[in-house]
C-alpha positions in Angstrom: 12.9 10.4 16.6 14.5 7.3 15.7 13.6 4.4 13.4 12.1 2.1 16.6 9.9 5.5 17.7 8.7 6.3 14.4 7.8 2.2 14.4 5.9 2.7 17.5 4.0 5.8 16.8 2.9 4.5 13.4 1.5 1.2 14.7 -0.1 2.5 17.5 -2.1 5.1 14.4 -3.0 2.1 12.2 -4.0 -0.5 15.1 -6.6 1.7 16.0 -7.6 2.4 12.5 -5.7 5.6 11.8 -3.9 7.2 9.1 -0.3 7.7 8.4 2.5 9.5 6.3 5.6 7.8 5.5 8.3 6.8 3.0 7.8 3.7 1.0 10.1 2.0 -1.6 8.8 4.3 -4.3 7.4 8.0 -3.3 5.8 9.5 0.1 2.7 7.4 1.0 -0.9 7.7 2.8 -1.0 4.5 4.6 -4.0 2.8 6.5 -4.3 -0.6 7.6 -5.7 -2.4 4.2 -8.4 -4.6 5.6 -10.1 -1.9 7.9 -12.6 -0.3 5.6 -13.2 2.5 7.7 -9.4 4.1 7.6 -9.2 2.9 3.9 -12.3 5.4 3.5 -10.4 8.3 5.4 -7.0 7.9 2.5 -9.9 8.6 -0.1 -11.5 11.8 1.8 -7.4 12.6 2.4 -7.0 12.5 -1.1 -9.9 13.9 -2.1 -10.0 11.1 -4.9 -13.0 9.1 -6.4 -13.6 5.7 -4.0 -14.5 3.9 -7.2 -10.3 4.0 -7.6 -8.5 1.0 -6.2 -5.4 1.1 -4.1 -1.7 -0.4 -4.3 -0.8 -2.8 -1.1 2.5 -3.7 0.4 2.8 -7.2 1.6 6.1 -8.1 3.2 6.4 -11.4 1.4 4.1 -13.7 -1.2 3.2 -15.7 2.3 1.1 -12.7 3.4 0.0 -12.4 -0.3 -1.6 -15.7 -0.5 -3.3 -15.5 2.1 -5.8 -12.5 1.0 -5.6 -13.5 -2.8 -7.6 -16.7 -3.8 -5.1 -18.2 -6.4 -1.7 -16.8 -6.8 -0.6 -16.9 -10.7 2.3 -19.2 -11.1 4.2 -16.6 -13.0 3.7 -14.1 -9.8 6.6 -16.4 -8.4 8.9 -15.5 -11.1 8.3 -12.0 -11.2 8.9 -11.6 -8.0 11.9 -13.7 -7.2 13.8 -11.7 -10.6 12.7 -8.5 -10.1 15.0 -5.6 -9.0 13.4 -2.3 -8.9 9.8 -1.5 -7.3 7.0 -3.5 -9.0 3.4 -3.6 -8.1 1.7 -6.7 -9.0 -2.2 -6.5 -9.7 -3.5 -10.5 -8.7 -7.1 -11.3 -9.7 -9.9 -12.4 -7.7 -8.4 -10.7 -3.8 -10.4 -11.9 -0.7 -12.4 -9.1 0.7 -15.1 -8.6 3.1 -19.0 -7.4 2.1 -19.4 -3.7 1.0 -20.5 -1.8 4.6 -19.3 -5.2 6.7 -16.0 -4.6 9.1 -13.0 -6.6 8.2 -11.2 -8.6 9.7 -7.1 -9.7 9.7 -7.9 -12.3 6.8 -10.2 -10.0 4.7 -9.3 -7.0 2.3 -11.4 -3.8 2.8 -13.9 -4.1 0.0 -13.4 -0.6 -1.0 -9.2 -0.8 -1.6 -10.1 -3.4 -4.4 -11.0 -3.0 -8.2 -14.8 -3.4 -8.9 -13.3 -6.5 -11.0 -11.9 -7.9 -8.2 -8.1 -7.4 -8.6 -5.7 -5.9 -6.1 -2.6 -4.2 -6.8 0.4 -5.1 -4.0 3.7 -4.6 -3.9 6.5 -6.2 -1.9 9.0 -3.7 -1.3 12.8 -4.3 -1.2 14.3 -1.3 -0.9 13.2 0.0 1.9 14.2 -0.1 5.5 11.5 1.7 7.5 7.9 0.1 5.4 9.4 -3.4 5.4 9.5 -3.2 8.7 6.2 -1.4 9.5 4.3 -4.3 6.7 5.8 -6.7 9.3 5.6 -5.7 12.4 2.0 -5.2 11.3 1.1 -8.5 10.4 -1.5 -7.9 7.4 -1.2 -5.4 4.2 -0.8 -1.8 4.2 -2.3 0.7 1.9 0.6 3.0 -0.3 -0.8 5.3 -2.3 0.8 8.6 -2.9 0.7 11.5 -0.6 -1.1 13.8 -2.9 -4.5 15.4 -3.4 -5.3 13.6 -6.6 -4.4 14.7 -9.6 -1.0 16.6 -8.5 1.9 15.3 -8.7 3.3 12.5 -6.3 6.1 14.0 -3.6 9.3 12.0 -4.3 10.5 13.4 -1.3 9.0 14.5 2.1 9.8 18.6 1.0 7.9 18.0 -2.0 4.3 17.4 0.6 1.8 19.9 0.9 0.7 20.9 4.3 -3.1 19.6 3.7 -1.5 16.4 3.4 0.3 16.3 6.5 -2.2 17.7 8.9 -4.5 15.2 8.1 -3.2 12.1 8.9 -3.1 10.7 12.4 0.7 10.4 12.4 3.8 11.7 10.8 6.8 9.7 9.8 9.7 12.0 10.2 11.7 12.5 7.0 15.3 11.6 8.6 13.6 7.8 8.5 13.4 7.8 4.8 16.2 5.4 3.8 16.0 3.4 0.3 13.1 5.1 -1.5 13.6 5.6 -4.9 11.4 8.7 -5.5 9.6 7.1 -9.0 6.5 5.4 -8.9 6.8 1.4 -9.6 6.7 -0.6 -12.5 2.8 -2.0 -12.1 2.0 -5.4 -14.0 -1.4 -7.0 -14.4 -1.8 -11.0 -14.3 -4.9 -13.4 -14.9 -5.5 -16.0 -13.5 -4.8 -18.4 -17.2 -1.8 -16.8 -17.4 -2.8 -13.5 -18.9 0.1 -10.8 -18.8 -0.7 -7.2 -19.2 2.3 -4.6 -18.3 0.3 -1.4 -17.2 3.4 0.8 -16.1 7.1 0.0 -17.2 
């Protein structure tokens, strides 16, 4: 399978609100489209993790941030345009839709956000195959680690257990994972007077 087929498979999964596996800039991901509450409630029941637990976001650029977070911080500019390495940003006050109300393509699902409001997303740079899949999708995509919660995030595909894999709707095939780094990100929190909090370094 090449990059364009494993492009076509995994769209196909999260336009009608499946699950995926696939690389990311940092480890192995679960991936759903973020503002269909349904498949975000499938990564939880994949991961057997606590729904109360918010979820990291890739957006391919701060365009696609702005328009599902209220008020971007100023600073957020400046992180992001230095920044290197993999860093998760957590913005306050996302927009989301009503807790048991469908989405839609300008809403968050209400349950990938914190019960404060904020929402972690990252835009990647490192690597080929999710920068193109956050695009070609057209609205944020869930990235959380391929685990059952509490082990240990795969840096690599080997590293997956096969609970993980058979229940996802489709499977990115590991000869696409080009640029991921294998560590988890750097994850800074921002408010929205300025407020800087570094959660992960």
């Amino acid at each position: 399978m090449d990059i364009n087929q494993a492009y076509t498979g995994a769209l196909e999964a999260l336009r009608k609100g499946g699950t995926i596996l696939y690389p990311t800039d940092t480890v192995w991901g679960l991936g759903c489209d973020a503002t269909n509450p349904s498949a975000v409630k499938r990564i939880f029941e994949i991961k057997r993790r606590d729904d109360s637990k918010s979820l990291v976001l890739l957006a391919d650029s701060l365009d696609m941030v702005a328009k599902y977070i209220r008020e971007i911080p100023s600073i957020a500019i400046d992180l992001v345009e230095v920044n290197d390495m993999p860093m998760t940003i957590v913005y306050p006050a996302a927009i989301s839709c009503e807790v048991g109300a469908a989405g839609d393509k300008w809403h968050l699902a209400w349950n990938c956000i914190a019960d404060d409001g904020s929402v972690g997303i990252r835009i990647p740079s490192c690597c080929e195959f999710c920068i193109g899949l956050v695009h070609k999708l057209g609205r944020p995509l869930v990235s959380t680690s391929a685990n059952i919660s509490g082990k240990p995030a795969p840096a690599r595909f080997s590293e997956i257990v096969d609970e993980i894999k058979g229940a996802v709707d489709f499977v990115v095939p590991p000869s696409i994972d080009r640029g991921s780094t294998g560590k988890p990100s750097q994850i800074i929190k921002l408010g929205l007077r300025g407020e800087v909090e570094i959660i992960r370094k």
